[in-house]
HTML snippet that shows the backbone in 3Dmol.js (N, CA, C, O; Angstrom):
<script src="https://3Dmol.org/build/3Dmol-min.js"></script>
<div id="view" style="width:600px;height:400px;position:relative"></div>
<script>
const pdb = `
ATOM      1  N   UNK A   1       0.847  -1.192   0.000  1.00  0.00           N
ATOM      2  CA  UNK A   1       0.000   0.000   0.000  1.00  0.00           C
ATOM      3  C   UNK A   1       0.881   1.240   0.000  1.00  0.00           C
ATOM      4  O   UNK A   1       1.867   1.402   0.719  1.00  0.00           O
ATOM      5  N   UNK A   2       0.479   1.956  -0.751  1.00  0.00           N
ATOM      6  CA  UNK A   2       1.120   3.614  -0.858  1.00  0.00           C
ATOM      7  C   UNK A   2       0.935   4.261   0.531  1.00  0.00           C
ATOM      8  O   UNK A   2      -0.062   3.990   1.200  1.00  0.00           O
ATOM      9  N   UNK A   3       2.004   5.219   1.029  1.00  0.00           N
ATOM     10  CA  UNK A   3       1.371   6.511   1.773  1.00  0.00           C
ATOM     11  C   UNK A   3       0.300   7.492   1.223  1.00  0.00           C
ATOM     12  O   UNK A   3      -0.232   7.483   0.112  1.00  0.00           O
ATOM     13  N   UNK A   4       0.097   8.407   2.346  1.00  0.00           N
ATOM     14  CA  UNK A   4      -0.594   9.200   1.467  1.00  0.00           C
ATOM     15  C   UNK A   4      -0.481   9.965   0.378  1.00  0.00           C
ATOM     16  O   UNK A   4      -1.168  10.041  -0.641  1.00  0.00           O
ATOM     17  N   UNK A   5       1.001  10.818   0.928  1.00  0.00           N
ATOM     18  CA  UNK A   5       2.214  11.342  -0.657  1.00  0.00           C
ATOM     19  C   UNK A   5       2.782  10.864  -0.599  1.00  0.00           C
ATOM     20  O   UNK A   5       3.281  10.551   0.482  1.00  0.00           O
ATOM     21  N   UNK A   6       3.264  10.298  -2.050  1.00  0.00           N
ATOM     22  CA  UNK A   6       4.564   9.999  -2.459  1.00  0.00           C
ATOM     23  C   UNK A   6       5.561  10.566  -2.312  1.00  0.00           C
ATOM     24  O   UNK A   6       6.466  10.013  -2.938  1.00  0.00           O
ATOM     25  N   UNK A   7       5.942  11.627  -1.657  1.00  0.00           N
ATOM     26  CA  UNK A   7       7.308  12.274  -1.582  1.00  0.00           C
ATOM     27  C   UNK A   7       7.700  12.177  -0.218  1.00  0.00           C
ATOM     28  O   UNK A   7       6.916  11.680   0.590  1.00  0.00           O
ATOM     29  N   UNK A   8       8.865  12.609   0.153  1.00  0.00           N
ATOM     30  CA  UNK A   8       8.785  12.884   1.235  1.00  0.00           C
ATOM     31  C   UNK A   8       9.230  14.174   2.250  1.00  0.00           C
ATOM     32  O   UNK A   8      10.278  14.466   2.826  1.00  0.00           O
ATOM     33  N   UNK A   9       7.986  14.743   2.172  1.00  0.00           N
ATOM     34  CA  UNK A   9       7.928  15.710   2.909  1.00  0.00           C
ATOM     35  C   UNK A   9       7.275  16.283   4.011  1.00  0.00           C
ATOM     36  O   UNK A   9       7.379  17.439   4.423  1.00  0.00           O
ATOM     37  N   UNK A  10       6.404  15.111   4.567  1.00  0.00           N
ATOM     38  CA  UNK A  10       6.025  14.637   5.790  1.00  0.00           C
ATOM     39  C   UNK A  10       4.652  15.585   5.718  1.00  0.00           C
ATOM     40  O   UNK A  10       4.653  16.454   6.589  1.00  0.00           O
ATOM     41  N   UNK A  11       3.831  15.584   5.106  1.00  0.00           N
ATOM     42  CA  UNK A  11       2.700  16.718   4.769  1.00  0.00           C
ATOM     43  C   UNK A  11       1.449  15.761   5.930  1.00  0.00           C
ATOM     44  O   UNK A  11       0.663  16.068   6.826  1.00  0.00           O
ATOM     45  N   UNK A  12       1.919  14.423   5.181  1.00  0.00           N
ATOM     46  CA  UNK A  12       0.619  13.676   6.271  1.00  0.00           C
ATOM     47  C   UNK A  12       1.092  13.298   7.855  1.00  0.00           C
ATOM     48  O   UNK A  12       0.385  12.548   8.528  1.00  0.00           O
ATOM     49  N   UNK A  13       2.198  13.810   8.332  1.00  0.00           N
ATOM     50  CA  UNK A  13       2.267  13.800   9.631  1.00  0.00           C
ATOM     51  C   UNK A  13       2.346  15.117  10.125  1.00  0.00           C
ATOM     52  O   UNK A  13       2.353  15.082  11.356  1.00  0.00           O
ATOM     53  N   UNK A  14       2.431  16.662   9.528  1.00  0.00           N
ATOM     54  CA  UNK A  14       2.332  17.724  10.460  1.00  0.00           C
ATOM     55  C   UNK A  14       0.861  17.910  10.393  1.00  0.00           C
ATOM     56  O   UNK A  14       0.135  17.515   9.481  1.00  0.00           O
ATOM     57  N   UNK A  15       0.494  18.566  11.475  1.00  0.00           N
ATOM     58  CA  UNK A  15      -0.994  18.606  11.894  1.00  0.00           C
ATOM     59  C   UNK A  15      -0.960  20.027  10.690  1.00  0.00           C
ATOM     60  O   UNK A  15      -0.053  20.557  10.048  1.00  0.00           O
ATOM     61  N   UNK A  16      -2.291  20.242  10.797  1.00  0.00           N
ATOM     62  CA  UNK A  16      -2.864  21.261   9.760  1.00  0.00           C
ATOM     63  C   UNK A  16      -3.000  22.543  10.186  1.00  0.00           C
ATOM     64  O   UNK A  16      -4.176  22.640  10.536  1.00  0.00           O
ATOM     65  N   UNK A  17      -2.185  24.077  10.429  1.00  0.00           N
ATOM     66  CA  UNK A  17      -2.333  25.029  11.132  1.00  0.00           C
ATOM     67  C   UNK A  17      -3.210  25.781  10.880  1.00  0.00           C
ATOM     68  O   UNK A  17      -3.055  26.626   9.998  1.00  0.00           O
ATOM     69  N   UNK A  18      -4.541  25.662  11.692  1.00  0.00           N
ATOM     70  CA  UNK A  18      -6.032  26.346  11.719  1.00  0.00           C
ATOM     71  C   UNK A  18      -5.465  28.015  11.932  1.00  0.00           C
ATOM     72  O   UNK A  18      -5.615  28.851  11.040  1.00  0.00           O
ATOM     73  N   UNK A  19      -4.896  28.283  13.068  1.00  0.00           N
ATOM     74  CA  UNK A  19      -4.706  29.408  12.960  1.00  0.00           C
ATOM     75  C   UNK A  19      -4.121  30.753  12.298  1.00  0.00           C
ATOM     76  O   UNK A  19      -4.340  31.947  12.507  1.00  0.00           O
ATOM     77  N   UNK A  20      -3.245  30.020  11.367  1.00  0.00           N
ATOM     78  CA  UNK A  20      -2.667  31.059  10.425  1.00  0.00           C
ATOM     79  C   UNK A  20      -3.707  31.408   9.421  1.00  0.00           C
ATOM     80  O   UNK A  20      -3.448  32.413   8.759  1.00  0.00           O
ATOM     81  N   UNK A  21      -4.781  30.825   9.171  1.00  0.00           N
ATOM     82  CA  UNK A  21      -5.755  31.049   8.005  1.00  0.00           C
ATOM     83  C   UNK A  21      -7.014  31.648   8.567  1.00  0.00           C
ATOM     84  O   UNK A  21      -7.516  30.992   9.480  1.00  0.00           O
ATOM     85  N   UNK A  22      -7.670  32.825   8.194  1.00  0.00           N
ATOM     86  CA  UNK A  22      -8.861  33.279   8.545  1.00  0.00           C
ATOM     87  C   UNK A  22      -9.441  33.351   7.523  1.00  0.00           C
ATOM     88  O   UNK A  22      -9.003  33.122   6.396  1.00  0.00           O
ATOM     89  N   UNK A  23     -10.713  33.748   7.908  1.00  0.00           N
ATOM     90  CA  UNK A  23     -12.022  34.180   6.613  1.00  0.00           C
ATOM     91  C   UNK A  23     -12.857  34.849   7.296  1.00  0.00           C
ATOM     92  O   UNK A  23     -13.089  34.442   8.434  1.00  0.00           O
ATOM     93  N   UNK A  24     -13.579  36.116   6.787  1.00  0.00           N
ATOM     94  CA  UNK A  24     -14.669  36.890   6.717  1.00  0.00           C
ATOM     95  C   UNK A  24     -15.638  37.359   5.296  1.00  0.00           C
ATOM     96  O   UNK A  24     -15.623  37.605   4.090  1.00  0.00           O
ATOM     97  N   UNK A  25     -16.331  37.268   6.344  1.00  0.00           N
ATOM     98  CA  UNK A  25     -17.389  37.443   5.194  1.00  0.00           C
ATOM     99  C   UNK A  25     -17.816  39.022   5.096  1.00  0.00           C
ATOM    100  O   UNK A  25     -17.870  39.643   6.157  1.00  0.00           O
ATOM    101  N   UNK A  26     -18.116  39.684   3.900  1.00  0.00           N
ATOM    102  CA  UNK A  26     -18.110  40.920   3.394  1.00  0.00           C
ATOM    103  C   UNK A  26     -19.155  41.486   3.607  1.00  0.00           C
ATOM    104  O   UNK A  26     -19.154  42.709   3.743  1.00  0.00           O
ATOM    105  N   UNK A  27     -20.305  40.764   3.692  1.00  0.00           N
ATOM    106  CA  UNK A  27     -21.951  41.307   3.716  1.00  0.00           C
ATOM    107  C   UNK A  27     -22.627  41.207   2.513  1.00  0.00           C
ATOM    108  O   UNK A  27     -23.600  41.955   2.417  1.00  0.00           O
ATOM    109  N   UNK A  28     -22.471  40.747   1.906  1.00  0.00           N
ATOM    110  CA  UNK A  28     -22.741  40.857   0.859  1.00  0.00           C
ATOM    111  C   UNK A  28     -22.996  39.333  -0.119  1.00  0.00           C
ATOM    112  O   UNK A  28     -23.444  39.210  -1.259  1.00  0.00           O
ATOM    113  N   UNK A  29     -22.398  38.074   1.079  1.00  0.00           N
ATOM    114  CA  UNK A  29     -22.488  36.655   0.421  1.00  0.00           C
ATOM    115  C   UNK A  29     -21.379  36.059   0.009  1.00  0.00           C
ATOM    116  O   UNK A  29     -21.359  34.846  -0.203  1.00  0.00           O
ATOM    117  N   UNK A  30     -20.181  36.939  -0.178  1.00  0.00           N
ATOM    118  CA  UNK A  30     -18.885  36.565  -0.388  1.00  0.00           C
ATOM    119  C   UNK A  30     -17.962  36.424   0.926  1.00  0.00           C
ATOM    120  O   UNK A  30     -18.032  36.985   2.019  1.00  0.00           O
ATOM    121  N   UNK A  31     -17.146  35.546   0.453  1.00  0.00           N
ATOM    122  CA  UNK A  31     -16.145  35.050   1.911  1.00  0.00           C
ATOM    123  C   UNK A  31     -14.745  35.128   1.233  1.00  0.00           C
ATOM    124  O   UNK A  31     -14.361  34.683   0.151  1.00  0.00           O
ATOM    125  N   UNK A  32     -13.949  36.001   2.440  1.00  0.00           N
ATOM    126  CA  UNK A  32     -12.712  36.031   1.776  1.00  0.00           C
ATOM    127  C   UNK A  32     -11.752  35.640   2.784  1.00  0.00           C
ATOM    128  O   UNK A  32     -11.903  35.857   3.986  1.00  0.00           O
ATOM    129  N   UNK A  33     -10.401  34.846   2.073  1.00  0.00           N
ATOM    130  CA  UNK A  33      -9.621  33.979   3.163  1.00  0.00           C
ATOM    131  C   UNK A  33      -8.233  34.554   2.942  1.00  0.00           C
ATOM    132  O   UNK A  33      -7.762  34.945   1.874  1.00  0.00           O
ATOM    133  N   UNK A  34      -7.811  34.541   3.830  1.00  0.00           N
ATOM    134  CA  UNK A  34      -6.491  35.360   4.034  1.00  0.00           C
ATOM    135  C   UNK A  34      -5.135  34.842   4.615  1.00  0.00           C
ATOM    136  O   UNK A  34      -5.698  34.262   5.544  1.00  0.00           O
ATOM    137  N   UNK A  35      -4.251  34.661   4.763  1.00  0.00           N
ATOM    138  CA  UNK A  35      -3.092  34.009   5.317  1.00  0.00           C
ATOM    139  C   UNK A  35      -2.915  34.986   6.089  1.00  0.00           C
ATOM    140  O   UNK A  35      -2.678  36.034   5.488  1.00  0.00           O
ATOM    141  N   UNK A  36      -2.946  35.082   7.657  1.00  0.00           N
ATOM    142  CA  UNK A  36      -2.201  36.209   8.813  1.00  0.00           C
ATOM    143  C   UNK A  36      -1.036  36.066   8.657  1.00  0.00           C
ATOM    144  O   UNK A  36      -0.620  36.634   9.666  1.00  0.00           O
ATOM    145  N   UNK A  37      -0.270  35.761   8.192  1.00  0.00           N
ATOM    146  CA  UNK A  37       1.114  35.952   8.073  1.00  0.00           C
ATOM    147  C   UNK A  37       1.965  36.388   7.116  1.00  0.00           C
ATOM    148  O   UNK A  37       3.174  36.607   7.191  1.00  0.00           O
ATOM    149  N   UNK A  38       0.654  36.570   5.536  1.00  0.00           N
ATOM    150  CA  UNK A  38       1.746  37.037   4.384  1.00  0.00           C
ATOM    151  C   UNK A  38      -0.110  37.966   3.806  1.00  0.00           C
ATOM    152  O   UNK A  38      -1.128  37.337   3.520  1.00  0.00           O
ATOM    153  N   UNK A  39       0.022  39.412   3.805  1.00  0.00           N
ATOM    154  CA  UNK A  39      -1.581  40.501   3.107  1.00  0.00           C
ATOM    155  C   UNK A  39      -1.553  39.731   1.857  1.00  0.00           C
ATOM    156  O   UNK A  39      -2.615  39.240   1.471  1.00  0.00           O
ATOM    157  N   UNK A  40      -0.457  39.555   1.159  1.00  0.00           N
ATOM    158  CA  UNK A  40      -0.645  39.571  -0.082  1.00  0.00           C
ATOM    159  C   UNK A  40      -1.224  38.349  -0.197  1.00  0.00           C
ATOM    160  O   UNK A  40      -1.467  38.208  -1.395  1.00  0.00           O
ATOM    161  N   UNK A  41      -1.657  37.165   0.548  1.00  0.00           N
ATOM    162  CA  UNK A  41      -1.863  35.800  -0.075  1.00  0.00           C
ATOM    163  C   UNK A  41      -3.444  35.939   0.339  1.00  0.00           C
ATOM    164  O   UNK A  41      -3.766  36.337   1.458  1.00  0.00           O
ATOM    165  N   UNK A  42      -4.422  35.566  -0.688  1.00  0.00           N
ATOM    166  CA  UNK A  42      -5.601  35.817  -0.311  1.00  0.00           C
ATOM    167  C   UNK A  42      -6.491  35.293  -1.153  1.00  0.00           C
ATOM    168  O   UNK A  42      -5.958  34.913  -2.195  1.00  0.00           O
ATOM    169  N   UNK A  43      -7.925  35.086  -1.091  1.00  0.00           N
ATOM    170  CA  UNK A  43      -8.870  34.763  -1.996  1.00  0.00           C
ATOM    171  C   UNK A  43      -9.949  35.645  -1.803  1.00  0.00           C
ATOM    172  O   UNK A  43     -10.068  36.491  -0.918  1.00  0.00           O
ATOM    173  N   UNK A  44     -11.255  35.175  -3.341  1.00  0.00           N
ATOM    174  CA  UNK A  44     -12.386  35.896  -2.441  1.00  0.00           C
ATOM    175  C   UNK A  44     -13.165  35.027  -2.918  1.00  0.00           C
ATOM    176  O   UNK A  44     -12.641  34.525  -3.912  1.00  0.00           O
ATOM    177  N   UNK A  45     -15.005  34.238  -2.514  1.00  0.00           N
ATOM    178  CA  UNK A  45     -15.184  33.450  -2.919  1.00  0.00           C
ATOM    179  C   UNK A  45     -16.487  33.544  -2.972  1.00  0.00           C
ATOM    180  O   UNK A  45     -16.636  34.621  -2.395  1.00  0.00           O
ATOM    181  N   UNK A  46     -18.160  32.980  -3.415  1.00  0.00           N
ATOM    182  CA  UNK A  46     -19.178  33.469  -3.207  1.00  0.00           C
ATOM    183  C   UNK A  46     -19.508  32.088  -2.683  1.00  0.00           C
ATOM    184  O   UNK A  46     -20.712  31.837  -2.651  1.00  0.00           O
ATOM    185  N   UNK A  47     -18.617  31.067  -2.233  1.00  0.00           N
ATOM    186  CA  UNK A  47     -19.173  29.780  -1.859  1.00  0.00           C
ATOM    187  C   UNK A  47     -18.300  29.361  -0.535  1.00  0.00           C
ATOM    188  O   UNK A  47     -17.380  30.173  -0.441  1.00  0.00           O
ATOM    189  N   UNK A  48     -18.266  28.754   0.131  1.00  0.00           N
ATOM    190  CA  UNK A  48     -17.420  28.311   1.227  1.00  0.00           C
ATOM    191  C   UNK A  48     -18.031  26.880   1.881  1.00  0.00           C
ATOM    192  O   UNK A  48     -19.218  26.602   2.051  1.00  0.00           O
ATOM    193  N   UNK A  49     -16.722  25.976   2.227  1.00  0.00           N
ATOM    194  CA  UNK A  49     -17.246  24.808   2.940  1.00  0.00           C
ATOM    195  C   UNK A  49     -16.519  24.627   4.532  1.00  0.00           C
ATOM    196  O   UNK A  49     -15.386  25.091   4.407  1.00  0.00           O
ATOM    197  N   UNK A  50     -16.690  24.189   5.836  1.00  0.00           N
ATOM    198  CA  UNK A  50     -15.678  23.833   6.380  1.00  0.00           C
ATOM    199  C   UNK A  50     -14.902  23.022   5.938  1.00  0.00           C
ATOM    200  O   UNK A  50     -15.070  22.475   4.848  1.00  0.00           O
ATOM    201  N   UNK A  51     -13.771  22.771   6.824  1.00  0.00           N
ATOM    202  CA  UNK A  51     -12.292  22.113   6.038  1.00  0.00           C
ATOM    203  C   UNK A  51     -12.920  20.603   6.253  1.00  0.00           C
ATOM    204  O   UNK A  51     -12.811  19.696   5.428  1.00  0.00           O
ATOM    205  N   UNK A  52     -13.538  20.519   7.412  1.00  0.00           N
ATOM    206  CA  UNK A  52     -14.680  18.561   7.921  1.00  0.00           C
ATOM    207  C   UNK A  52     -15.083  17.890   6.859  1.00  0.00           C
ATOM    208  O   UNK A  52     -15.000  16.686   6.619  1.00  0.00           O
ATOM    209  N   UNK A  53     -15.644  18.992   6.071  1.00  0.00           N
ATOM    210  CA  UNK A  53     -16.676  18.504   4.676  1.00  0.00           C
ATOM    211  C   UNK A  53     -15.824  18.386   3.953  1.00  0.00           C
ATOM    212  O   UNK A  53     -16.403  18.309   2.870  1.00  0.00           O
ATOM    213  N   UNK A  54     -14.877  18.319   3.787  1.00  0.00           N
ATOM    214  CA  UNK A  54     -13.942  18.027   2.457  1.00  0.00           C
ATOM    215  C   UNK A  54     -13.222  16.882   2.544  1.00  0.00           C
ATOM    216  O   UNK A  54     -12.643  16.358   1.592  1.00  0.00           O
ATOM    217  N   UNK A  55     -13.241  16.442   3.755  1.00  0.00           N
ATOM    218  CA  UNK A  55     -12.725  14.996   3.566  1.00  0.00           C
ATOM    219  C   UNK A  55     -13.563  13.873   3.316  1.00  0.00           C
ATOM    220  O   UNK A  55     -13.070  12.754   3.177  1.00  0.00           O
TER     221      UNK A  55
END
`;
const viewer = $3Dmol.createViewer("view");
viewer.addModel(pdb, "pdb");
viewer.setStyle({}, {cartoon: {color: "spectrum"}});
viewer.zoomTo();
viewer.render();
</script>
C-alpha cells in the first residue's frame, strides 16, 4: 500500500495550522480567506465549505 504522498515531505504527519488562516465574510455573500502571516496571499469566494466537509 502507498502513503498518502509519495514524496517525502512529511505533509501527512504535520498537523494542519487552523490558525494562520482566517475568513470573513463581506456582507454581501462573499467570503474572503487570508493568510495572517503574508496581506498579499488571499482569496475571495461566493461559496465556502468547512475544512470537515472536504474529507
Amino acid at each position: 500500500m502507498t502513503e498518502k504522498y509519495d514524496n517525502e515531505n512529511n505533509r501527512d504527519e504535520d498537523e494542519f495550522e487552523t490558525d494562520r488562516y482566517a475568513a470573513v465574510s463581506d456582507g454581501a455573500g462573499e467570503i474572503g480567506v487570508y493568510d495572517t502571516e503574508n496581506t498579499a496571499a488571499w482569496l475571495k469566494s461566493d461559496a465556502a465549505v468547512e475544512v470537515g466537509e472536504m474529507a
